[in-house]
VEXDRENVO-837649 format. One line per field, with one value per residue (C-alpha): residue number from 0; residue in three letters; x, y, z. Coordinates in pm, whole numbers. Example, Ala and Ser with C-alpha at 12.3 -4.5 7.8 and 13.67 -1.06 7.14 Angstrom:
REM residues 2
num <- [0/1]
residu <- [ALA/SER]
px <- [1230/1367]
py <- [-450/-106]
pz <- [780/714]
REM end
This chain:
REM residues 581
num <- [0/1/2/3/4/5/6/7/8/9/10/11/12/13/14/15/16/17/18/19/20/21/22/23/24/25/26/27/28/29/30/31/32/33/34/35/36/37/38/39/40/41/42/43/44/45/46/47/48/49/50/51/52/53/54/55/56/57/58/59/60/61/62/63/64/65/66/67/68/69/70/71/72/73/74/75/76/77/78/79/80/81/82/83/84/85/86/87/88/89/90/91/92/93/94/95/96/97/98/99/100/101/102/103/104/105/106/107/108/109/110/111/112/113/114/115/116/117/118/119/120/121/122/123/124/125/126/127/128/129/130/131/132/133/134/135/136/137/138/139/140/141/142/143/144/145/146/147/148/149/150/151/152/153/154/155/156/157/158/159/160/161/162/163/164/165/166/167/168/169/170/171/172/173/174/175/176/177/178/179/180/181/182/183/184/185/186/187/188/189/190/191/192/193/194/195/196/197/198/199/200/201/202/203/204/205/206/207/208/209/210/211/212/213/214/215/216/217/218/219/220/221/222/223/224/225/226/227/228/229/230/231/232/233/234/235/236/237/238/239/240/241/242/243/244/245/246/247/248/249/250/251/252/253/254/255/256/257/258/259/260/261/262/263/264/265/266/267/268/269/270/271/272/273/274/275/276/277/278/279/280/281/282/283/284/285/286/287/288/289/290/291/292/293/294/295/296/297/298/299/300/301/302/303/304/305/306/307/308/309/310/311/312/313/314/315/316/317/318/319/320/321/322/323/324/325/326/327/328/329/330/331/332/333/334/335/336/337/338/339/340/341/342/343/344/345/346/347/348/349/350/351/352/353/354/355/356/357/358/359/360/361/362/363/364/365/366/367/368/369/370/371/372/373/374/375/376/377/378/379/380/381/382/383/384/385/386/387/388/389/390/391/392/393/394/395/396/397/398/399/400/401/402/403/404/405/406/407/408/409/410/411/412/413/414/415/416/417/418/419/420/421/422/423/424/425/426/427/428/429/430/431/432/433/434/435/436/437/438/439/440/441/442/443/444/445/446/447/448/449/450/451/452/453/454/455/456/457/458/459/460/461/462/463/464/465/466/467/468/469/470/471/472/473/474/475/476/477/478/479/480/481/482/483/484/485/486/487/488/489/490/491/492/493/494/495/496/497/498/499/500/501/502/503/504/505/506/507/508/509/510/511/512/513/514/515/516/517/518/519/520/521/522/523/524/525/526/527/528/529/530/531/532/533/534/535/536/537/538/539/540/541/542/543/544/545/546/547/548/549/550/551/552/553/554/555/556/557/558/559/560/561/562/563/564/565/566/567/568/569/570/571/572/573/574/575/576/577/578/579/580]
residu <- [UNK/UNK/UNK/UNK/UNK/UNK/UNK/UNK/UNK/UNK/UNK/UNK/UNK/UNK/UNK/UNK/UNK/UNK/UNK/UNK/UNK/UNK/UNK/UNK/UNK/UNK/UNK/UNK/UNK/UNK/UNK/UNK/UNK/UNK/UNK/UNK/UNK/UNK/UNK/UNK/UNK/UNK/UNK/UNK/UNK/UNK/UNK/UNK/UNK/UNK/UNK/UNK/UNK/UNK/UNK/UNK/UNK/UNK/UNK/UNK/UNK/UNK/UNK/UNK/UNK/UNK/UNK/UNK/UNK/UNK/UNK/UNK/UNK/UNK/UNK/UNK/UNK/UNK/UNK/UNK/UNK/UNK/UNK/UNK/UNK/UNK/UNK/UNK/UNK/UNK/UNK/UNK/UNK/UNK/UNK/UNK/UNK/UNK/UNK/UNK/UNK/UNK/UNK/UNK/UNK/UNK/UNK/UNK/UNK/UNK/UNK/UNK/UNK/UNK/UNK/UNK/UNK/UNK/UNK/UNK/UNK/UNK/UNK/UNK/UNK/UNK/UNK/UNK/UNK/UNK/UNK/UNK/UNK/UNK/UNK/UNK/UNK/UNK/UNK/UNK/UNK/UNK/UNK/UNK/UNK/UNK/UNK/UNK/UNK/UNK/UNK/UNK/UNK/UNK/UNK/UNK/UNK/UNK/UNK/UNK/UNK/UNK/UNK/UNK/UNK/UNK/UNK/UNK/UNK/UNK/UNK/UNK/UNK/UNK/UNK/UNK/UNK/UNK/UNK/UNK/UNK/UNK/UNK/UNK/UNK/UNK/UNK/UNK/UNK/UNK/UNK/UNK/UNK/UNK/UNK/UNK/UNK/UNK/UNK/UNK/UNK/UNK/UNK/UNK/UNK/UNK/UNK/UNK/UNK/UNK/UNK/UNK/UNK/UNK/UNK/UNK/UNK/UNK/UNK/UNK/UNK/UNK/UNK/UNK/UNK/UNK/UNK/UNK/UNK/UNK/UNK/UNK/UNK/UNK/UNK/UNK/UNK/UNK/UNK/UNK/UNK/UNK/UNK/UNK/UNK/UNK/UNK/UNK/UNK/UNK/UNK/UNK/UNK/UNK/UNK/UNK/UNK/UNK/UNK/UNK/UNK/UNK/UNK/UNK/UNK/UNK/UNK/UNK/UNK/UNK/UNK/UNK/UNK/UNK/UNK/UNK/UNK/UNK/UNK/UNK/UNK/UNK/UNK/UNK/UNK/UNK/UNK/UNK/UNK/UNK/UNK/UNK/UNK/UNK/UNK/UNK/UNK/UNK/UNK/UNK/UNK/UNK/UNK/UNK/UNK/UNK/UNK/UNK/UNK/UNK/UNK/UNK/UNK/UNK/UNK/UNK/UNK/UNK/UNK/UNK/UNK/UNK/UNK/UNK/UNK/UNK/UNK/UNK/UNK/UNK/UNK/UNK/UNK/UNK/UNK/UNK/UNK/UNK/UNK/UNK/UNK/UNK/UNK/UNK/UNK/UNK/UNK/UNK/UNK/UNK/UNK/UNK/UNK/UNK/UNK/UNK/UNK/UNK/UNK/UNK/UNK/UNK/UNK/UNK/UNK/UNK/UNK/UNK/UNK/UNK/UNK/UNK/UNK/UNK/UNK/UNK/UNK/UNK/UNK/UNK/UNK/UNK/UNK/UNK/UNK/UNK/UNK/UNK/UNK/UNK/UNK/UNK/UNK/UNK/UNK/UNK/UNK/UNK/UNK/UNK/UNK/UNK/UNK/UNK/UNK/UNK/UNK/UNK/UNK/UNK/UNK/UNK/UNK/UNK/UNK/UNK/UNK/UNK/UNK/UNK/UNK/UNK/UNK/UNK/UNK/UNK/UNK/UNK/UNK/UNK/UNK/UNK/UNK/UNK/UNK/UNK/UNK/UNK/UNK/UNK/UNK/UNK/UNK/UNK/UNK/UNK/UNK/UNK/UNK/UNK/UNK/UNK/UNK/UNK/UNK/UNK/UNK/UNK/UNK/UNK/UNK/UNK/UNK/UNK/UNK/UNK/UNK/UNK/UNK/UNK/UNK/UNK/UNK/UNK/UNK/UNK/UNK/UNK/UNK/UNK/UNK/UNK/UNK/UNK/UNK/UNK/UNK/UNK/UNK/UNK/UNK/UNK/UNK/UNK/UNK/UNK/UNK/UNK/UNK/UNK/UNK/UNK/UNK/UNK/UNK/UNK/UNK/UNK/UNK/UNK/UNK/UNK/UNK/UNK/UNK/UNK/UNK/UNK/UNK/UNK/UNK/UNK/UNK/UNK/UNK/UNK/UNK/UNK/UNK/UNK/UNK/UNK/UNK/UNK/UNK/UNK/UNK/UNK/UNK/UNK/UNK/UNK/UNK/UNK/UNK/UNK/UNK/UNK/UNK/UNK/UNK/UNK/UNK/UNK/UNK/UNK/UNK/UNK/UNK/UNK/UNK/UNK/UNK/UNK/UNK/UNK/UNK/UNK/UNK/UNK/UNK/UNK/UNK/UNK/UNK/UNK/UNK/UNK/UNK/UNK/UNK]
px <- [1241/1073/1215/1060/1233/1057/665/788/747/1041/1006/1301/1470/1749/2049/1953/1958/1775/1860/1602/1739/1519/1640/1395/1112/966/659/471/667/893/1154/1271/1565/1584/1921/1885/2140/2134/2367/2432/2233/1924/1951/1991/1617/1496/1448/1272/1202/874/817/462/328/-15/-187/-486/-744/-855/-917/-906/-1214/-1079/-770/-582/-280/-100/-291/-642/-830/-1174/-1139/-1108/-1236/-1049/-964/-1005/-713/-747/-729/-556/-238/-49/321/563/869/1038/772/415/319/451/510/275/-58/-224/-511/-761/-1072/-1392/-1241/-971/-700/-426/-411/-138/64/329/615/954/1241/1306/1128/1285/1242/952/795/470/276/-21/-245/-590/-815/-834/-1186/-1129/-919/-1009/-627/-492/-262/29/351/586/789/1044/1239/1660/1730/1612/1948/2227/2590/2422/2343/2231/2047/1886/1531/1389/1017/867/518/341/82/72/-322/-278/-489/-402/-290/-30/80/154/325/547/591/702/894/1073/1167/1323/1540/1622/1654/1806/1494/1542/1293/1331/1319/982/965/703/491/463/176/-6/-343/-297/-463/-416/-545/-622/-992/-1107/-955/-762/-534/-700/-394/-251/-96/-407/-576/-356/-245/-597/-711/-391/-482/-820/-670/-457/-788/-911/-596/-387/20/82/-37/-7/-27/-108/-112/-157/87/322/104/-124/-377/-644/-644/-652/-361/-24/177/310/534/869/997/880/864/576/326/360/6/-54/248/497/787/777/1037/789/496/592/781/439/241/514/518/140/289/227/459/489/437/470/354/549/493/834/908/658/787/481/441/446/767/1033/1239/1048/1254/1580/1487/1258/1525/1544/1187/1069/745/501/137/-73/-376/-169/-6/291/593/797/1127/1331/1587/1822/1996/2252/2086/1770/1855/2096/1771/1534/1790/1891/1498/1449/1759/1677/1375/1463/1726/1544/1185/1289/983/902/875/737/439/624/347/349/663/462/446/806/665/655/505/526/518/896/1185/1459/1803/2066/2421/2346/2199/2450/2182/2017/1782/1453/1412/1768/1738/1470/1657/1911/1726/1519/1836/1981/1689/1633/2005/2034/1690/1769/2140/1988/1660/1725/1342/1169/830/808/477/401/61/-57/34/388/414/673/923/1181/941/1006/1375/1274/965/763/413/202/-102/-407/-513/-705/-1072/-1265/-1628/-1501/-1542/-1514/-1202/-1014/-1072/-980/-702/-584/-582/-380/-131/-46/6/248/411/558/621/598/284/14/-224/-588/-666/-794/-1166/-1365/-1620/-1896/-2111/-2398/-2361/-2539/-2269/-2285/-2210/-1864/-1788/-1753/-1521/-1324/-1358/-1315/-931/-892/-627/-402/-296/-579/-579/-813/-963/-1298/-1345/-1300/-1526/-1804/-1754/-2102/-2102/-2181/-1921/-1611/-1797/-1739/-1411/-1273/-1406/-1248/-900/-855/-918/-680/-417/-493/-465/-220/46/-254/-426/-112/157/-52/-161/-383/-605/-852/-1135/-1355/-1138/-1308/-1603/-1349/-1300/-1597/-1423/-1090/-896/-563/-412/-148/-96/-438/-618/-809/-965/-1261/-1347/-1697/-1822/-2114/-2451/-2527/-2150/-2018/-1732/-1464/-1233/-973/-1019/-794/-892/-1020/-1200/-1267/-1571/-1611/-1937/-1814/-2129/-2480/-2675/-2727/-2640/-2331/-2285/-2017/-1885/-1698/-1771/-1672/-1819/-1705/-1853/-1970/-1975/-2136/-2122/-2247/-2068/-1987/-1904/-2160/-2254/-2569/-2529/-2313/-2402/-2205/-2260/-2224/-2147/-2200/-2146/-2318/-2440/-2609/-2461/-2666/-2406/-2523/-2378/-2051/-2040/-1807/-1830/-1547/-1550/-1303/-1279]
py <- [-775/-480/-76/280/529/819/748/416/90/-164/-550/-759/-1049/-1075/-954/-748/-332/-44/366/599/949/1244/1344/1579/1789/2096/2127/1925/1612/1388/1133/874/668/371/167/-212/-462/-855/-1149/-1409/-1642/-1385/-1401/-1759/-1799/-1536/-1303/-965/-640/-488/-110/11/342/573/855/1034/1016/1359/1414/1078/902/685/536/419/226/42/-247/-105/-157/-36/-30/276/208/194/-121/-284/-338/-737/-695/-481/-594/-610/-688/-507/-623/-562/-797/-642/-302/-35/45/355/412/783/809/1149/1332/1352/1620/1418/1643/1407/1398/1154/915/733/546/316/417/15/-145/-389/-642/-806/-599/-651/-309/-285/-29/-8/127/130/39/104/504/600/598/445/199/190/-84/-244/-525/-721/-1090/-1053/-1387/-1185/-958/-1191/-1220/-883/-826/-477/-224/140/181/542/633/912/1052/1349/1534/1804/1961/1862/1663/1284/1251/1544/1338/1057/1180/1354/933/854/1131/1068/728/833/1156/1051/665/671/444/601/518/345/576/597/669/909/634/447/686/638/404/59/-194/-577/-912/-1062/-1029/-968/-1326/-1452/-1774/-1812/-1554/-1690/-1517/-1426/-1324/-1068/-937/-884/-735/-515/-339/-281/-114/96/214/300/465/286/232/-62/-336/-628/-992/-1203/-1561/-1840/-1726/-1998/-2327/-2519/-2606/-2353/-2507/-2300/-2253/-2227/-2559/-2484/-2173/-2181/-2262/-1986/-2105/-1984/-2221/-2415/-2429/-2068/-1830/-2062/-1756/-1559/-1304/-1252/-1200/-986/-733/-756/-605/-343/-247/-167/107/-76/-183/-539/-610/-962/-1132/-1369/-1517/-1465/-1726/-1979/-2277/-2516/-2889/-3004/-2775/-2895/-2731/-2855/-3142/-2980/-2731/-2899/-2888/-2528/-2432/-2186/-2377/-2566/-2407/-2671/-2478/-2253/-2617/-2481/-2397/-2032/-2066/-1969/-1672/-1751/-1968/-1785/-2074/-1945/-1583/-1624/-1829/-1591/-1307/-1524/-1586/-1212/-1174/-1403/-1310/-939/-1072/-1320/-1119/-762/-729/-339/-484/-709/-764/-908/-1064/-1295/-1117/-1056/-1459/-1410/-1337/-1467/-1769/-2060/-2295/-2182/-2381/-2281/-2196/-2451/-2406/-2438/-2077/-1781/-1544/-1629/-1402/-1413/-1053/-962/-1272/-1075/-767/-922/-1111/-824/-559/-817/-856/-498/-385/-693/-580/-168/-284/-367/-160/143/232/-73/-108/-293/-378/-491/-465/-401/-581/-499/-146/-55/212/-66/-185/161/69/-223/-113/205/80/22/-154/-160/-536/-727/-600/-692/-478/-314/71/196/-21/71/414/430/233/476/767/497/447/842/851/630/618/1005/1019/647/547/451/184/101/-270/-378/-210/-513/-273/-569/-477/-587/-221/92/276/593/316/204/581/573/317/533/877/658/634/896/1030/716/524/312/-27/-132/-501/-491/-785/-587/-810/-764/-398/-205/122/299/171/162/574/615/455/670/993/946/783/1083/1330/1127/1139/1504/1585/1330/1572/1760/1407/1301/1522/1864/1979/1693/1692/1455/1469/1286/972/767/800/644/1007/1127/1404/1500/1749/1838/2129/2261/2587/2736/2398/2191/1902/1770/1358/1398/1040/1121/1220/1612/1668/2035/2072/2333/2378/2616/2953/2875/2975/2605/2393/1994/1853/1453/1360/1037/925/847/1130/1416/1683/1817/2140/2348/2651/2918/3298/3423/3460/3134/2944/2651/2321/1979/1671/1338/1004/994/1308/1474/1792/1833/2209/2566/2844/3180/3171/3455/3172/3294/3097/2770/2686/2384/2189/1950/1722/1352/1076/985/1275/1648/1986/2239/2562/2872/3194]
pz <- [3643/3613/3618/3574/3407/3281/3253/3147/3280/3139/3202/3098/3227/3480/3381/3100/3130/3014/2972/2825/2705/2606/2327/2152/2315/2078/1949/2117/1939/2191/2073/2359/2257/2461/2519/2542/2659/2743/2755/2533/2755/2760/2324/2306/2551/2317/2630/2601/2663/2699/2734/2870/2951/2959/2815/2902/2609/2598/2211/2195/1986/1701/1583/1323/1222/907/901/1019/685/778/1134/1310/1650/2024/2103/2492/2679/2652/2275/2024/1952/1599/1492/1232/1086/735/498/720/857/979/1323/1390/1530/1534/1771/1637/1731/1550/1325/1156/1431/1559/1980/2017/1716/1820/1622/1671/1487/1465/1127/1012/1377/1485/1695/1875/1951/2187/2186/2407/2648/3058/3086/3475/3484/3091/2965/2653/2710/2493/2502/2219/2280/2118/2156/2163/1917/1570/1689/1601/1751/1904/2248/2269/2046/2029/1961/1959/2019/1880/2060/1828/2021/1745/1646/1328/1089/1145/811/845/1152/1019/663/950/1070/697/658/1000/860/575/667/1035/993/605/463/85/-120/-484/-781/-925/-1320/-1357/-1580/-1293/-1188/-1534/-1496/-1608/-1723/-1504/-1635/-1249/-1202/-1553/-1695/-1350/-1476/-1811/-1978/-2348/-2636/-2820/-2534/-2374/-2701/-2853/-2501/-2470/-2819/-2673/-2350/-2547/-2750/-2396/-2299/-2109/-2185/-1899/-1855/-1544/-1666/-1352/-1217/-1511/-1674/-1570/-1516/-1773/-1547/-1438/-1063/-750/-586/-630/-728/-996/-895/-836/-1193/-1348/-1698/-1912/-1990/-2309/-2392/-2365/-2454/-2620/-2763/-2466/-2589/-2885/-2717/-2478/-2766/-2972/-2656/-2605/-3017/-2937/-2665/-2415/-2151/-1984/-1593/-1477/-1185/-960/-593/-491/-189/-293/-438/-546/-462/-817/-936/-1106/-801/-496/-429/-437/-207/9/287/258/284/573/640/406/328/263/184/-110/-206/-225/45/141/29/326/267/524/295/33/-225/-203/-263/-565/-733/-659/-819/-1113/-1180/-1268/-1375/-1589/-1719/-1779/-2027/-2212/-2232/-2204/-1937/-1808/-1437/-1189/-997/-656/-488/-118/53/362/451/490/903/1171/1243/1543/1222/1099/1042/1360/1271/1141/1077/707/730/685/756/1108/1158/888/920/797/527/394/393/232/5/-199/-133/-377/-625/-690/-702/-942/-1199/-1144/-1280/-1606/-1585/-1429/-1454/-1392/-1209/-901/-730/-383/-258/140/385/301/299/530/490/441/177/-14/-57/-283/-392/-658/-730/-381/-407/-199/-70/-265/-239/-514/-529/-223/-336/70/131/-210/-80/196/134/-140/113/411/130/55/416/439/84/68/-332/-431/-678/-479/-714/-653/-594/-950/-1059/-1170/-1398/-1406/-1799/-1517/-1288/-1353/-1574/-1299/-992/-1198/-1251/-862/-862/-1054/-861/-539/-645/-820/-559/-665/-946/-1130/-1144/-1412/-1461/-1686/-1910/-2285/-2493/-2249/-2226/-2332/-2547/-2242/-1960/-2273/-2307/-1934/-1882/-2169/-2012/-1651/-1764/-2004/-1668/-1468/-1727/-1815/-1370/-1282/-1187/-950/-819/-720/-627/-506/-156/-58/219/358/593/860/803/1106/813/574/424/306/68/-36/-224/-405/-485/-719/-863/-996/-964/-723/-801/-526/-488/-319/-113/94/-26/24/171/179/41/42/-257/-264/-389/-699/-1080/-1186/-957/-1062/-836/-831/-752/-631/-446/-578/-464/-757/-598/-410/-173/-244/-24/-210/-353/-691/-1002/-1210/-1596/-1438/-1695/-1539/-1710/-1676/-1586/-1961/-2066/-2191/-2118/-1846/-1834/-1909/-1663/-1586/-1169/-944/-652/-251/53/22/-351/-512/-793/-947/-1018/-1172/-992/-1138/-1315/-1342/-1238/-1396/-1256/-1395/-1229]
REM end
C-alpha cells in the first residue's frame, strides 16, 4: 500500500505503518524522523518500506556520493542506485553547482542496515528524484524501527556539507571514532606493488633499512607473507601462519625491522578462508558463500565460532610477534549478496549486518586491550562511520598509476573521515617516469597520509633525490596538511587546487595547468605545483622573499617580490614555491 505524509510518498506492505515527525527546521537543514512498524509475518517475507520524494534541481549540476570514485555526473531516473550497510558506503549523497556550493545533501541516520538509496533525474518535469528503501528481516525479533533523514540545503561548499554529514553521525548518532596515535599520520612505506607476494626475511629487512634512509618509520608488509607459492589468489588464507620458506622466526624478524625504528603493519584478508587451508574443511559449513574466482570462501560471522577465531588470530599474533598493527583487508564482501547462505538455527547472530558489528566490535576491543595504540587499516569501500569505530588508517581503493583517482579520493576521504588518517592508495614511483611526473604523485596526496611503494634497488639518484625532498616537507607540514583549515575547489573537475591552513601557514596543492590560486594572506605560503605546466598564477598582495625550487630540491630562484593582484610564478613541475611575508 501506498501513503503520503509530508512531501513523502511511503510504499509498504499491508499491515505495516508509517509516522513522519519534523523534528528540526533551521538553517535551511531539515531532519525527518520516520517511524516504521510491521508484523512478524511482514519480517519473516522480508517486507519493506520504501520512502520517495522530489526536489527541484535549481543549483543542481553534479553530484556526488561515497562510492562515486570519478563520477560526478546526474544520473537518469532508470539508473542510479547504490546500497550502504556497516562493511560498504555511507549513506549520503550531496548534489552541488558548478562552484563546488552544496544545493541539496541528504543523509539516513541508519548505517549499519542495508539500505538501498536512489538518486536521479525526471527526464520528463526536471526534478531529482530521491528514495531509500530497506527489507524488515536484517531487524531481528524486531518489528519496528526509527530512521531519521536529514536534507541540507545550506550555500555552502559541498565539502563543508558533507563534513556536517560525518559530523552528524558521530555527535547525534554516537558513531565514536577509534583513537588515532598521531604516527598514524606519518608516510609509510608498503611492500604491495613494489614486490606484491614475493616478501621474505632478507627482503623486507634490507628494503626497510633503505626506507628508513628515505625517511619513513612504518612500514606495511602485504599478501605473501603467509603462502609459499607466488599464485594469484587467495587459497592459502585462513591459517595465517607465516610461510616457512620465507620468514621462518617470525618474532625475530619482525623485532629486527622495529630495532631499525621502524614499526610493523601486517596484512590479513579477514573473512576469507582459502580452499587449500588447513581450516577450510572445518569450517566449510560455516562459510557465507564460496568465491571461486578469489579460490577461497567468506567466513560467515553469524556464527560465535567464526568470531572467537578471527579474535584469537590477532590475538594471537600480537602476542607472539609484537606487530604495530594490521592491514584489515576484504571486510566489505561481508554484503549483500543473492549468493549468501540463509539463516540456520546454528547462528546466534541472524542478521549479517549485526554479525559484522559484532564481529570487529570484538577484534578491536580484543587488539586495543593489549595495544592501546595500534594501527588499523581498512581501505574504500568500507568507510562508513561505523567503520570509524573499528578503524584509524583509511585507505583510498586500489588505483595503481591512477594520480586523478588517488586524488580525488584523498579529498572524498577527509570528507568523510573527520580526524581519522586518511592514506593514499600505494605510489608505485616506476625508475621508468620523468622524475617531475612522480613528484606529482606525491603533491597529488599531499593532503593525506602517503602510501609509498617504489621498488628500492631500482631507485635512480634522481627519484631516491626527489622522494627525500617531498617526504621531508610532509613530515616537516604534517600538522598543517592534515589537521588545518582545508578547503577544496571545483570538485566536479576532481579538485583542481586545494589549500590548508593553520596559524601563519598555508600550504597550496596546485592540479591544473595555469590555475589561479588563492592562498591565504598568512606570513608563509607553500605552493605545490602539482601539475605539469611550469608556471602557476597566484592572487595575493604583499611584499614577500620568494624561494622556488625544483622537484628535487634545488634551488631555481631567490627574489624579494613586491606581489599585486595576479602574479606569475615560474614554478617547475613538481617543484616548490615558499613565500614569507
Amino acid at each position: 500500500m501506498e501513503v503520503k505524509l509530508d512531501i513523502f510518498n511511503i510504499t509498504m506492505p499491508e499491515g505495516a505503518d508509517c509516522t513522519m515527525l519534523k523534528t528540526n527546521d533551521s538553517d535551511s537543514v531539515s531532519e525527518y524522523e520516520f517511524s516504521f512498524s510491521w508484523t512478524e509475518e511482514i519480517a519473516k517475507n522480508n517486507g519493506g518500506f520504501n520512502v520517495s520524494w522530489s526536489d527541484i534541481c535549481s543549483g543542481i549540476m553534479y553530484k556526488w556520493d561515497s562510492r562515486c570514485s570519478l563520477e560526478r555526473c546526474l544520473g537518469p531516473h532508470w539508473d542510479d542506485v547504490f546500497t550502504s550497510m556497516i562493511s560498504c558506503n555511507s549513506p549520503v549523497t550531496c548534489y552541488f553547482d558548478g562552484n563546488g556550493t552544496n544545493s541539496y545533501c541528504w543523509a539516513l541516520s541508519e548505517c549499519k542496515k542495508l539500505m538501498r538509496m536512489k538518486n536521479s533525474i525526471d527526464d520528463q518535469f526536471g526534478k531529482i528524484l530521491l528514495a531509500f528503501s530497506f527489507g524488515t528481516r536484517q531487524y531481528t525479533n524486531e518489528y519496528s524501527t526509527r530512521i531519521t533523514l536529514r536534507v541540507d540545503k545550506q550555500a555552502v561548499t559541498m565539502m563543508k556539507a558533507v563534513e556536517a554529514v560525518a559530523s552528524w553521525w558521530e555527535e547525534k548518532w554516537d558513531m565514536k571514532p577509534l583513537y588515532v596515535p598521531s604516527t598514524a599520520k606519518d608516510p609509510l612505506y608498503s611492500f604491495w606493488y613494489s614486490y606484491h607476494k614475493q616478501v621474505d626475511e632478507k627482503t623486507v629487512e634490507e628494503k626497510c633499512r633503505w626506507a628508513k634512509d628515505l625517511g619513513f618509520d612504518i612500514c606495511i608488509v602485504d599478501d605473501g607473507w603467509q603462502a609459499d607459492e607466488l599464485t594469484h589468489g587467495y587459497s592459502h588464507c585462513g591459517d595465517w601462519k607465516p610461510a616457512k620458506s620465507k620468514l621462518p622466526d617470525m618474532a625475530a624478524h619482525v623485532k629486527k625491522v622495529q630495532d631499525m625504528g621502524m614499526k610493523y603493519i601486517l596484512w590479513y584478508a579477514v573473512p576469507l578462508i582459502g580452499h587449500e587451508s588447513e581450516h577450510y574443511e572445518h569450517f566449510k559449513d560455516m562459510l557465507l558463500r564460496d568465491e571461486p574466482g578469489l579460490l577461497a570462501a567468506i567466513l560467515d560471522p553469524r556464527y560465535r565460532e567464526t568470531r572467537e577465531f578471527m579474535v584469537n588470530t590477532y590475538k594471537k599474533a600480537l602476542l607472539e610477534w609484537n606487530l604495530d598493527g594490521f592491514k584489515l583487508d576484504f571486510v566489505d564482501t561481508w554484503s549483500d549478496n543473492s549468493r549468501n547462505a540463509p539463516y540456520n538455527e546454528k547462528m546466534d547472530i541472524p542478521a549479517l549486518q549485526d554479525a559484522v558489528d559484532v564481529c570487529m566490535s570484538e577484534i578491536v576491543k580484543a587488539v586495543c586491550e593489549l595495544k592501546p595504540d595500534i594501527f588499523i587499516e581498512f581501505r574504500q569501500s568500507y568507510i562508513g562511520p561505523h567503520m570509524r569505530r573499528f578503524g584509524n588508517m583509511f585507505r583510498v581503493g586500489d588505483c595503481a598509476g591512477n594520480y586523478l583517482r588517488n586524488r580525488a579520493s584523498v579529498i572524498d576521504l577527509r570528507m568523510l573521515m573527520g580526524n581519522q588518517a586518511v592514506h593514499s592508495d600505494m605510489l608505485m614511483m616506476s625508475p621508468y617516469e620523468k622524475v617531475e611526473n612522480n613528484a606529482i604523485q606525491i603533491i597529488s596526496c599531499m593532503f593525506g597520509v602517503l602510501q609509498y611503494s617504489g621498488r628500492m634497488e631500482e631507485m635512480t639518484p634522481e627519484l631516491a633525490e626527489m622522494s627525500v625532498f617531498w617526504l621531508n616537507f610532509l613530515k616537516e607540514h604534517k600538522e598543517l596538511l592534515l589537521e588545518g583549515e582545508f578547503e577544496t575547489f571545483e570538485p566536479h573537475l576532481m579538485y583542481t587546487w586545494a589549500k590548508s591552513t593553520l596559524k601563519n601557514e598555508c600550504a597550496v596543492g596546485v592540479y591544473a595547468i595555469d590555475k589561479c590560486v588563492r592562498p591565504d594572506a598568512v606570513d608563509t605560503v607553500y605552493i605545490a605545483n602539482g601539475c605539469s605546466g611550469d608556471r602557476v598564477l597566484v592572487e595575493m598582495n604583499g611584499v614577500y622573499d620568494v624561494l622556488i625550487t625544483d622537484c628535487r630540491g634545488h634551488e631555481i630562484s631567490h627574489t624579494m617580490q613586491n606581489l599585486e593582484g595576479i602574479n606569475v610564478f615560474e614554478i617547475p613541475s613538481g617543484g616548490l614555491a615558499i613565500l614569507r611575508k
